[in-house]
N, C-alpha and C positions, 0 to 999 in steps of 0.2 A: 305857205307851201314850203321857202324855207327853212321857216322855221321847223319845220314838222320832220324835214331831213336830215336838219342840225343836229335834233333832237334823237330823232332814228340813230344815227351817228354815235351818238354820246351812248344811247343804250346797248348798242353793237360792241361799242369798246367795254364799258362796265361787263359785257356778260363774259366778253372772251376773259378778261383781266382774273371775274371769277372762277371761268373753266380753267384755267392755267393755274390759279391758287388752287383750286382744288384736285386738280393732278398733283402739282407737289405737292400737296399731301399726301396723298394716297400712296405716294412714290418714296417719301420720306419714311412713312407706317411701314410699307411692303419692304424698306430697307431694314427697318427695323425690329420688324418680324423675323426678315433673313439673319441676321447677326443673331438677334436672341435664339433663334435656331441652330446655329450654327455653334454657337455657345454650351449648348445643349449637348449637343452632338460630344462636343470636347470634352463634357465632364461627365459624361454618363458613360459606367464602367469603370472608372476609374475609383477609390477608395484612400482618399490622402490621409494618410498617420497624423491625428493630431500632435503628436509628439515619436521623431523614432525612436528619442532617445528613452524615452519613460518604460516603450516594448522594448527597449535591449537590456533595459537595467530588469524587468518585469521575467524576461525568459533566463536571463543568470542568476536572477534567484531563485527559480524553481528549478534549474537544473541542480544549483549548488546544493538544495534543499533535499532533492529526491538523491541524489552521492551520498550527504553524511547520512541522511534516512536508513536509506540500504545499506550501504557498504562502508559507514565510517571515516568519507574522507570525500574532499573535493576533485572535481576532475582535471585531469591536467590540460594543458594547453591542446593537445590531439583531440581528447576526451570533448573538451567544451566545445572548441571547431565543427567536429563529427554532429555533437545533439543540438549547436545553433542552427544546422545545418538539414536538418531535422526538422524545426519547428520553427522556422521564422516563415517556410512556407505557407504554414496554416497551424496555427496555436490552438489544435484544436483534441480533443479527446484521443483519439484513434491517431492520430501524431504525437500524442503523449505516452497512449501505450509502445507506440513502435521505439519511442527511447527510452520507456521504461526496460523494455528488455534488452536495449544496449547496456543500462546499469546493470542489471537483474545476471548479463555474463560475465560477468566477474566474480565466480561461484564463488571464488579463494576469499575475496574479502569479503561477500558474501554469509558466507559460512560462518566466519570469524565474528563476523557483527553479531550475527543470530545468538552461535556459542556462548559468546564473551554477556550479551545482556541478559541471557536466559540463565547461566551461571550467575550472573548479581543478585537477579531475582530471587532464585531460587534455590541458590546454595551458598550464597553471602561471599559471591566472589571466588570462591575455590577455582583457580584455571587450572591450565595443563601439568606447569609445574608441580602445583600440589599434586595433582592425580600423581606424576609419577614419586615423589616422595614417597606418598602411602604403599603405592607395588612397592617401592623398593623396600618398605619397614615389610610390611606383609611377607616379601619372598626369602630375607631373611630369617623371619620364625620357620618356615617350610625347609632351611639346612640345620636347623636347632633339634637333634632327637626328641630334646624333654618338652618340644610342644605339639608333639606326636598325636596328640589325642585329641589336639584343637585343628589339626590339620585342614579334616574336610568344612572346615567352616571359616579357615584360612582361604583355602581355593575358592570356595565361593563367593567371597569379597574380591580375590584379584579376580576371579572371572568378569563380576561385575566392572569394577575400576576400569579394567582394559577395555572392555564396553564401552565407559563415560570417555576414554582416552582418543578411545580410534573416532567417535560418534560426528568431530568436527571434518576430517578428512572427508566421513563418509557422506554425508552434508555436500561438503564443496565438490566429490563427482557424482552427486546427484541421485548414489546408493541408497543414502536414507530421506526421509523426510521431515517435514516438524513436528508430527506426530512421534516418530521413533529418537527425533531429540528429547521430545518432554517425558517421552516412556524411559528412558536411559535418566533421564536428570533425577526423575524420583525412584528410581531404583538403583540405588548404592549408599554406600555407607557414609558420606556427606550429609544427601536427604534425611537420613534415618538419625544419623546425632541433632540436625537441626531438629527433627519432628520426632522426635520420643515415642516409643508406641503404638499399638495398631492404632487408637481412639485418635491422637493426633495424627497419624499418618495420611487417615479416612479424610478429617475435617480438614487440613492442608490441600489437598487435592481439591476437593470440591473449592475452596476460596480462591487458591491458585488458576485455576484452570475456569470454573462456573461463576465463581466471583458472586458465591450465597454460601449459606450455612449447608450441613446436608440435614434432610429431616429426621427426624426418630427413627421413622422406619429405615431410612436409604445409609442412617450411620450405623445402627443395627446389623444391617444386612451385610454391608460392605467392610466393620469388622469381623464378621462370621468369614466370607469367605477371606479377607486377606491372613487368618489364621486356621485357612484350609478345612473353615466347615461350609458343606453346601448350604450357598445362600440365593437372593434373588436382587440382581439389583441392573435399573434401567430395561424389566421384565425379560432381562436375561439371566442364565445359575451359571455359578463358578463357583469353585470350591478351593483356589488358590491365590496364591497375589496375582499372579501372572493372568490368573484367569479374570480378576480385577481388573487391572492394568488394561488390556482388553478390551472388558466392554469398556468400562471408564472414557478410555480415548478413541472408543468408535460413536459413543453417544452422540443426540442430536445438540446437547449442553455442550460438549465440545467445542464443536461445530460451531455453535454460537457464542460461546464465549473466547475462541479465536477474533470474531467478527471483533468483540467489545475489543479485545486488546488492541487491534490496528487500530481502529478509531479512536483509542486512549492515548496513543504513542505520537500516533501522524495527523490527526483532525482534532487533538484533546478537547474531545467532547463523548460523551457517550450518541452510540447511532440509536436511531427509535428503533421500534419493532419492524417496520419494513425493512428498514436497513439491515437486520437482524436476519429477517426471513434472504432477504434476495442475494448476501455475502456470503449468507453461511451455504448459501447454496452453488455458492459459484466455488466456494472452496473446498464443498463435496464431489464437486462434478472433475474439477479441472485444476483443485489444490492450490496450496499457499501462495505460491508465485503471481499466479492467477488473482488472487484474492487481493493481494501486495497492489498488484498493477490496476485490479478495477477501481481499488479507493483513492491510490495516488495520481492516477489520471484524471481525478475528477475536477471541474470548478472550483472547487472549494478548496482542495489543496491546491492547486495551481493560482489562487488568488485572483481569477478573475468572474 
């Protein structure tokens, strides 16, 4: 009988010993459920920069990148402040465009960039100063009597020149566009000594601007009217240059061959055909600026 009580004893303690191990357990677990929770809680929402330094060097190259882009020149200490200021919020499309049109107000240089590369291109550099050289040889023959007879085709030339001269001012307040840049750059007498001819004049255009040959038919046609016979060309008649000129830079080849140049300049790479179709249409609707800021805001110019 004692023994049996002893015994009793012995099992009363073993069990309590157990229950009490197995509370601190459960007490230990429930702590440590609590902490991993709580752990939880601390890191959720939050978003730690693997590196700040790699996003600060990443957002001043693409600002320095989208400056000389557009406007020829990096931005100054205000300049950079203002667009890190901008984008370090959220480096994100629609934050790129809102400091792309921070650049984009700087029409002056602006302007200038436009002018100055579109004169490389397409008139082998000729700037302002030329332009005025030529007025001033031109207005000279116009006090000369004995070039009396060449007169009205004197005036015609400076009419144009002063056209290609004012064309940069009118650009930078937002009078003309880049459509009435590229109409002015091939009308005067720069374009016309570089491209000889109506035949070279026809085929320049279309490679300059459509970046193809024109066909049989479309250089046909487009020499008839720019030597003022009625012709038919992008299934519209014109019967002059001007009437060229015209359709020429209303075409949907335009349009899309604007799209090719930006993505040659700033993505150099040619865009596919959707990129073709959805550019040229933003640049129909809402123009070059527009067009500027939907391909330089993207991932891919932004590098990430």
């Amino acid at each position: 009988m004692r023994l049996c009580k002893k015994y009793n004893g012995i099992l009363f303690f073993l069990a309590a010993l157990f229950v009490i191990s197995c509370k601190k357990e459960v007490l230990e677990e429930e702590k440590n459920i609590i902490e991993y929770q709580i752990d939880t809680v601390i890191i959720s929402g939050n978003q730690i920069l693997e590196d700040s330094t790699i996003t600060s060097l990443t957002l001043e190259a693409y600002i320095n990148k989208a400056y000389i882009s557009l406007i020829g020149r990096k931005p100054d200490e205000v300049e950079l402040g203002n667009a890190l200021s901008i984008l370090s919020v959220e480096f994100n499309i629609e934050s790129r465009a809102v400091f792309l049109d921070q650049v984009l107000s700087n029409t002056n240089d602006f302007a200038k960039k436009i002018f100055d590369a579109e004169a490389l291109r397409l008139l082998n550099g000729a700037d302002t100063s030329d332009v005025a050289d030529e007025l001033f040889g031109l207005e000279l023959i116009l006090q000369n009597p004995s070039y009396e007879d060449i007169w009205p085709q004197v005036n015609y030339e400076i009419n144009r020149l002063t056209i290609l001269k004012n064309i940069q001012l009118e650009l930078a307040q937002e009078i003309a566009t880049i459509k009435d840049l590229h109409i002015v750059m091939v009308n005067n007498r720069f374009y016309d000594d570089i491209n000889m001819g109506t035949e070279n004049f026809v085929v320049s255009t279309f490679q300059n601007f459509l970046n193809r040959y024109p066909s049989t038919f479309e250089l046909t046609e487009g020499k008839k009217m720019v030597d003022e016979f009625e012709a038919v060309l992008f299934l519209s008649i014109g019967a002059s240059k001007n009437d060229y000129l015209n359709i020429f830079f209303n075409s949907d080849g335009y349009s899309e061959g604007l799209v090719v140049d930006v993505f040659n300049k700033y993505m150099l790479r040619q865009p596919n055909s959707g990129e073709i179709i959805t550019f040229s249409q933003k640049y129909k609707a809402q123009g070059y600026k527009s067009l500027l800021r939907a391909v330089l805001s993207t991932n891919e110019y932004a590098g990430v």
